[in-house]
SEBAKOL-529503 format. One record per residue (C-alpha): residue in three letters; x, y, z. Coordinates in steps of 0.001 Angstrom, whole numbers, padded with zeros to 6 digits, always signed. Each point is the difference from the previous one (the first is absolute). Layout:
<recs>
alaXYZ ...
</recs>
This chain:
<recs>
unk+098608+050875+080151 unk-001115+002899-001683 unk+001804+001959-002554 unk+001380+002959+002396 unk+001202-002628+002327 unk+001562-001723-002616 unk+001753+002952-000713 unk+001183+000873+003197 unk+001536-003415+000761 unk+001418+000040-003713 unk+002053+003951+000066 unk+000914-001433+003974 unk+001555-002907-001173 unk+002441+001360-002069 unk+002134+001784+002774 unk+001857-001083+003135 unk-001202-001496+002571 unk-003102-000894-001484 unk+001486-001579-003429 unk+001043-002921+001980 unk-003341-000891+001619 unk-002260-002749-000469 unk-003353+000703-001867 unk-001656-000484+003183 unk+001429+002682+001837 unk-000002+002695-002855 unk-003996-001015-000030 unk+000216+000940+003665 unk+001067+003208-000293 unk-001631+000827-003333 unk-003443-000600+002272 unk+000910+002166+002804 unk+001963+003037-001918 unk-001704+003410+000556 unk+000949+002479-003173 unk+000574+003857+000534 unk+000954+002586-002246 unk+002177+002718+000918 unk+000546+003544-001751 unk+003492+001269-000621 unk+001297+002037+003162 unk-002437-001941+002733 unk+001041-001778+002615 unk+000057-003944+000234 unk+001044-000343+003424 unk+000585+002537+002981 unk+002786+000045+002685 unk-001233-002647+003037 unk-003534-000605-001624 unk-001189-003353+000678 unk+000779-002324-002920 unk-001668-003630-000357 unk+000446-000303-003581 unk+002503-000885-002049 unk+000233+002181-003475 unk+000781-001432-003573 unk+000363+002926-002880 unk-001815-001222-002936 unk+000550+003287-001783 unk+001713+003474+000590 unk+002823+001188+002108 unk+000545+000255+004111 unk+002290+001789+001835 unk+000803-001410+003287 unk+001998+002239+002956 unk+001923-000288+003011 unk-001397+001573+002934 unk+001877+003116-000756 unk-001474+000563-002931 unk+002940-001438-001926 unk-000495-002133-003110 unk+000525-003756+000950 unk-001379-001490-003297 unk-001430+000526-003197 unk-002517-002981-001309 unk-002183-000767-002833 unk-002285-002552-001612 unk+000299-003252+001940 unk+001831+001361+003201 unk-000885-000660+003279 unk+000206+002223+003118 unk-001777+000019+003318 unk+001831-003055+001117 unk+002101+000904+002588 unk-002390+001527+001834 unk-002359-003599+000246 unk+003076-001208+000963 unk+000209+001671+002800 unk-002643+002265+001801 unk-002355+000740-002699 unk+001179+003760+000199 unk+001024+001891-003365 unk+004171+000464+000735 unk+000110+000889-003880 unk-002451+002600-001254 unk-000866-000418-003704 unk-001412+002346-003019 unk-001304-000276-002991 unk+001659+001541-003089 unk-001812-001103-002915 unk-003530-000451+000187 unk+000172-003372+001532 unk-002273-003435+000400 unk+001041-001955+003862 unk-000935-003694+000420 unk-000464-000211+003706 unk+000704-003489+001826 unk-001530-000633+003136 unk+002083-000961+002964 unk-001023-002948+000599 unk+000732-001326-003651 unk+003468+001554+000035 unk+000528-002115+003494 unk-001835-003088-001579 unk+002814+000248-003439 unk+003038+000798+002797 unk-001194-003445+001451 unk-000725-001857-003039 unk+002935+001053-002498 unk+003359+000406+001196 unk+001484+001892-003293 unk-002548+002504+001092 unk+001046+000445+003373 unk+003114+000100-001016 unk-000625+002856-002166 unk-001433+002457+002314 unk+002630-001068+002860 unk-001999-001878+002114 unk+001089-003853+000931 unk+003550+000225-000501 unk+003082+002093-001305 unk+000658+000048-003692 unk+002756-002777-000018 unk+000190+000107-003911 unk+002667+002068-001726 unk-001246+001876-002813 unk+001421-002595-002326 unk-002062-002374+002050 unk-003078+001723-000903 unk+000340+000966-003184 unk+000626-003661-000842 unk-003272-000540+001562 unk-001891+002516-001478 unk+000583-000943-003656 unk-000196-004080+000600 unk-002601-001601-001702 unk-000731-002349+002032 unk-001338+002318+002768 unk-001056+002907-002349 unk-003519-000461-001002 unk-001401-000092-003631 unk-002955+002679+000747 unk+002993+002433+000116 unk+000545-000259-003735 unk-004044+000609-000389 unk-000298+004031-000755 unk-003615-000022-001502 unk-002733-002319+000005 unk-000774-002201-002820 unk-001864+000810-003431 unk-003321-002572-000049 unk-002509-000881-002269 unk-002873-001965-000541 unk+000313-003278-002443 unk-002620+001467-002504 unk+002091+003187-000641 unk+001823+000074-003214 unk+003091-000332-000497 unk+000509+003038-001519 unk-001491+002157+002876 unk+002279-002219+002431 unk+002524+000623-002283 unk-000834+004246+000432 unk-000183-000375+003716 unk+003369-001833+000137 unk+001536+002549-001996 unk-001866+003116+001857 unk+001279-001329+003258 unk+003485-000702-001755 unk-000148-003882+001732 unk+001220-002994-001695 unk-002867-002287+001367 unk-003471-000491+000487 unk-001766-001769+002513 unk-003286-001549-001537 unk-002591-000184+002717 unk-004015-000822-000086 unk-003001-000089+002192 unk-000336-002796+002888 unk+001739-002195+001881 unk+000419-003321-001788 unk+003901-000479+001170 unk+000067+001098+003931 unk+003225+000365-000120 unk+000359+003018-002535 unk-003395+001575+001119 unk+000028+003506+001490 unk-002528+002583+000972 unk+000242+003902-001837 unk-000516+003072+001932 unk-003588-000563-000296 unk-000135-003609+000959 unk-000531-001440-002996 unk+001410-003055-000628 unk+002531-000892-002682 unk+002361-002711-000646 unk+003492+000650-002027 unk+000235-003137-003132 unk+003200+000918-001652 unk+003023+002762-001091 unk+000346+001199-003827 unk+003514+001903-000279 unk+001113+002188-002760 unk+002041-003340-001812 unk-003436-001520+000552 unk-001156+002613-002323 unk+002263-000296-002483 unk+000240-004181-000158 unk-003664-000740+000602 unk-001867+002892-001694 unk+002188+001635-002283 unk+001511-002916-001504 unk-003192-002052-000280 unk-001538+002998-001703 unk-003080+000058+002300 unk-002667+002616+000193 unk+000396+002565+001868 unk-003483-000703+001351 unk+001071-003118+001081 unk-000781+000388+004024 unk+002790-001257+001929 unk-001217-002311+002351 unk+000638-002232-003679 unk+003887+000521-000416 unk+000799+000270+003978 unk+002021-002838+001408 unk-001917-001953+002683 unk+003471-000887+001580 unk+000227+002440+002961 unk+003273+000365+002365 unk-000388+002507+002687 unk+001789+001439+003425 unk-000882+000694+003361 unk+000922+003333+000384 unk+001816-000767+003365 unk+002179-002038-001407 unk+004095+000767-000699 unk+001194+001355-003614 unk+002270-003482+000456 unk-003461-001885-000501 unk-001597+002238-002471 unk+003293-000992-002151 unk+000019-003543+000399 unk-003910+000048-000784 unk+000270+001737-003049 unk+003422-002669-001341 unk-001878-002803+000978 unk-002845+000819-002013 unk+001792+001625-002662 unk-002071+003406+000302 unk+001423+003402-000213 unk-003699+001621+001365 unk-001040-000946+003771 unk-003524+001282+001793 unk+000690+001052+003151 unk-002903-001021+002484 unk-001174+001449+003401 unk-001901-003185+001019 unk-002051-000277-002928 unk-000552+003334-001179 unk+002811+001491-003108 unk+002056+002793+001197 unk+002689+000015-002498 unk+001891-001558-002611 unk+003738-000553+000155 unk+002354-000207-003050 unk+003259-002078+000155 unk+001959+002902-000901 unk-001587+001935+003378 unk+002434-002956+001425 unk+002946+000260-001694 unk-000137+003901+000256 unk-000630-000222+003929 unk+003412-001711-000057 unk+001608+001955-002426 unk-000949+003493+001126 unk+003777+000938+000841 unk+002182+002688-001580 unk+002509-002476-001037 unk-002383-002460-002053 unk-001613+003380-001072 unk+003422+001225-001636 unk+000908-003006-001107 unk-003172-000260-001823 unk+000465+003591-001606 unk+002651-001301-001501 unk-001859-003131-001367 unk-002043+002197-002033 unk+000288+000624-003827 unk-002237+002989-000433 unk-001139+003423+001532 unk-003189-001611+000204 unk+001070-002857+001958 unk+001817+002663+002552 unk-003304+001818+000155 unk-001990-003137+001249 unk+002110-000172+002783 unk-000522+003069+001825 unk-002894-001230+002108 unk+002860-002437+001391 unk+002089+003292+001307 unk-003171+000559+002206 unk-000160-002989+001218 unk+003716-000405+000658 unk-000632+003176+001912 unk-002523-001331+001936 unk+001663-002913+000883 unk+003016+001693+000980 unk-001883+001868+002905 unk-002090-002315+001245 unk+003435-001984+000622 unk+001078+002183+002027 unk+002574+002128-002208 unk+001203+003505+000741 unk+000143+002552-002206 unk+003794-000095-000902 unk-000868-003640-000974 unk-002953+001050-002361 unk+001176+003147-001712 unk+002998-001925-000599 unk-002562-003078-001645 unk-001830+002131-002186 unk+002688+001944-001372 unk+002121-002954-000782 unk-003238-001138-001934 unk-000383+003259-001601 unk+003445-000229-001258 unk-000352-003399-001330 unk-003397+001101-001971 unk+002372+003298-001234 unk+003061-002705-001034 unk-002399-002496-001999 unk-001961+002735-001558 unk+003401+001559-001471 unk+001027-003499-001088 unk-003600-000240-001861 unk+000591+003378-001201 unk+003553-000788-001743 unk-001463-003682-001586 unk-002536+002226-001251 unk+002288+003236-001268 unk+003125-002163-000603 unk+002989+001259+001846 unk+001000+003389+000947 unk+001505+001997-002299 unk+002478+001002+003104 unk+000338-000840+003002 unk-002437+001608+002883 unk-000589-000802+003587 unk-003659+000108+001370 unk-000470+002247+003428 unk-002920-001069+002435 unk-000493+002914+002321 unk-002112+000710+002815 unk-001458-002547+002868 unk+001244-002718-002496 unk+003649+001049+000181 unk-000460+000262+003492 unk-001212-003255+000960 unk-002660+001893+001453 unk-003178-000580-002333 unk-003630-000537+000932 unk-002680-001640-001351 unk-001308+003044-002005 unk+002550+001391-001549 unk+001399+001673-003062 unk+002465+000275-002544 unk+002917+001817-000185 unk+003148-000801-002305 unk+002221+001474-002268 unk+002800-001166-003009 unk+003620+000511+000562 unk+001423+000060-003735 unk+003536-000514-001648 unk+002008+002878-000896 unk-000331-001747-003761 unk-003686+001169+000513 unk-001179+001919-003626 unk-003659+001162+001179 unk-000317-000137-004108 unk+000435-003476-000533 unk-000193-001326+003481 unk-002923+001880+002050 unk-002974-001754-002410 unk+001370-003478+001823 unk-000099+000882+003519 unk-003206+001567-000215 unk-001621-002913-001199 unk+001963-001870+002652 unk-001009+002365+002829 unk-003661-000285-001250 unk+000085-003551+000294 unk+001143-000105+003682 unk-001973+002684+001373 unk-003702-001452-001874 unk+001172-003148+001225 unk+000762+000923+003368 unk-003452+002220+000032 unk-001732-003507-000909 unk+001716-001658+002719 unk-001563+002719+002591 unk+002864+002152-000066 unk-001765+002977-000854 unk+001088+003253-002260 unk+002208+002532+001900 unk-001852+002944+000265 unk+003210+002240-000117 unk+000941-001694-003103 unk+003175-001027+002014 unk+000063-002882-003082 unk+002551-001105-002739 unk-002893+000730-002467 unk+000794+003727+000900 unk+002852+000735-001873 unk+001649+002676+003120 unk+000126-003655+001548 unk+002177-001792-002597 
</recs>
């Protein structure tokens, strides 16, 4: 399978329905997928136009309406839409537009009918075989079990490679270019069959071993080697790999059994990732509560700041399980709070303690329990009436200074009003 194939199958197999398909099918419609690209304002599909394709957004924005011009739905990368209307007379009911500039995967027909008839998740999912009998608990448990979730859905980039007579200090600049934590080691042939894959120009390479960033450290570093030393000499020969069909729940057991924290994910033979335990544990941990109560764990502004990619993810999460907006402004401001609360607890280890008492003010979408994903800060200081700006304003300066940097490094960017306790009209 070539490279734009690969792709295809790879970006498709990270969103419902097709995340819980076999290999075999998402190699089926990867072969048969016809890509179009669509400028903002043009239309997708018109009102009762024949339809025999289903259509997959791999990037950009559709509109779709009811037949009174109404809008039904808004979608975006790794949507679906066109499937009621193979699921019934092959007539467009729901006319759709494009509102970014937009890239369509279209399905054929008769591979939509083949994965109705193949994979009953999927036919559940566009409404087909039966009625939705789960609750939404019911689902939700379903959609975050590892045992059913596959591992290629913690795979977000394919792996760094490199050939065993590359030094390790150019391995060690492509590891850190890429910002990965492993490197597969790879060289010409096809001596082991069973790690042997084909590149996009059909040349033949075989994959002989992982060097991770502890590697590094334990087996270069430490031993003082040259940094000429090529590193087909300090890679381990001991390979453990996945199948990238199979669950998280396996990837897991793999990597305790073997005591390995870096696992190669394979499709077939060929290396399309590289999983890290801690893609794992963060797959399961992804909620606002373990996020808060890890916010709390930290010891530094530093520490706080490392977890804002975690807010997006806990985001994420949150809407692809279904939650409603109540639910998720309500999420993120509790866990803006909770970065606020720590960061004035840092701030007071770090200043000693106040001089008199004060009470911190969040404003805004985070006093509303209505806060988005991009957001800002707003928030003010509430002082005591024993306040002497003299002796006393020097303090909460620094303290207000410390909260709102901190909160900017946590992606809570600067107000642009200056609606901030750093502004002294707001303290």
């Amino acid at each position: 399978m070539d490279v734009e194939l690969l792709e295809i199958r790879q970006h498709m197999g990270q969103f419902p329905p097709f995340d819980g398909l076999s290999d075999e099918l998402l190699d089926a419609i990867a072969e048969q997928v016809e890509v179009s690209y669509f400028k903002t304002g043009s239309d997708i599909l018109e009102l009762n136009d024949t339809l025999d394709e289903l259509c997959y957004i791999r990037s950009g924005a559709v509109e779709v309406y009811r037949r009174q011009g109404e809008l039904y739905n808004r979608l975006g990368e790794g949507d679906i839409f066109g499937h009621f209307s193979l699921l019934r007379n092959h007539k467009v009911r729901f006319p759709a537009k494009a509102i970014e500039d937009t890239l369509i995967y279209f399905i054929p027909n008769e591979v939509f009918q083949r994965l109705c008839e193949e994979d009953d998740d999927f036919a559940d999912f566009v409404e087909l075989e039966r009625p939705r009998l789960e609750t939404a608990a019911e689902q939700q448990k379903k959609s975050n079990d590892m045992m059913v979730t596959r591992i290629r859905k913690l795979v977000t980039r394919y792996p760094v490679m490199v050939e065993s007579t590359t030094s390790v200090q150019q391995a060690a600049k492509q590891i850190s270019d890429a910002q990965a934590s492993a490197v597969l080691v790879i060289n010409e042939g096809s001596d082991n069959p069973r790690y042997s894959f084909q590149d996009s120009e059909g040349k033949t390479w075989q994959m002989c071993g992982i060097l991770t960033d502890s590697d590094f450290r334990t087996r270069v570093v430490a031993e003082g080697l040259s940094s000429s030393t090529p590193i087909g000499e300090v890679v381990s020969e001991r390979l453990i790999t996945v199948q990238s069909d199979a669950s998280i729940y396996e990837a897991m057991l793999t990597m305790l059994r073997n005591n390995v924290h870096h696992l190669p994910v394979l499709y077939r033979q060929r290396p399309v990732g590289v999983v890290h335990l801690s893609d794992i544990i963060r797959y399961e941990t992804q909620s606002g509560l373990y996020l808060v109560s890890n916010i709390f764990n930290q010891s530094s502004a530093q520490g706080l700041a490392k977890l804002a990619p975690d807010v997006r993810a806990a985001f994420v999460r949150m809407v692809q399980e279904g939650a409603n907006s109540q639910m998720v402004g309500s999420a993120l401001s509790t866990i803006g709070r909770s970065f606020t609360r720590r960061l004035l607890e840092l701030a007071e280890d770090t200043l000693g303690p106040p001089p008199v008492p004060y009470c911190y003010m969040v404003n805004g979408s985070m006093a509303r329990n209505e806060q988005s994903i991009v957001t800002d800060q707003d928030n003010a200081l509430i002082l005591s009436d024993d306040f002497v700006p003299e002796e006393h304003d020097e303090y909460f300066h620094a303290l207000a200074a410390f909260v709102s940097d901190g909160l900017a490094a946590c992606g809570y960017t600067y107000c642009k009003g200056d609606v901030m306790a750093t502004n002294r009209q707001w303290r």
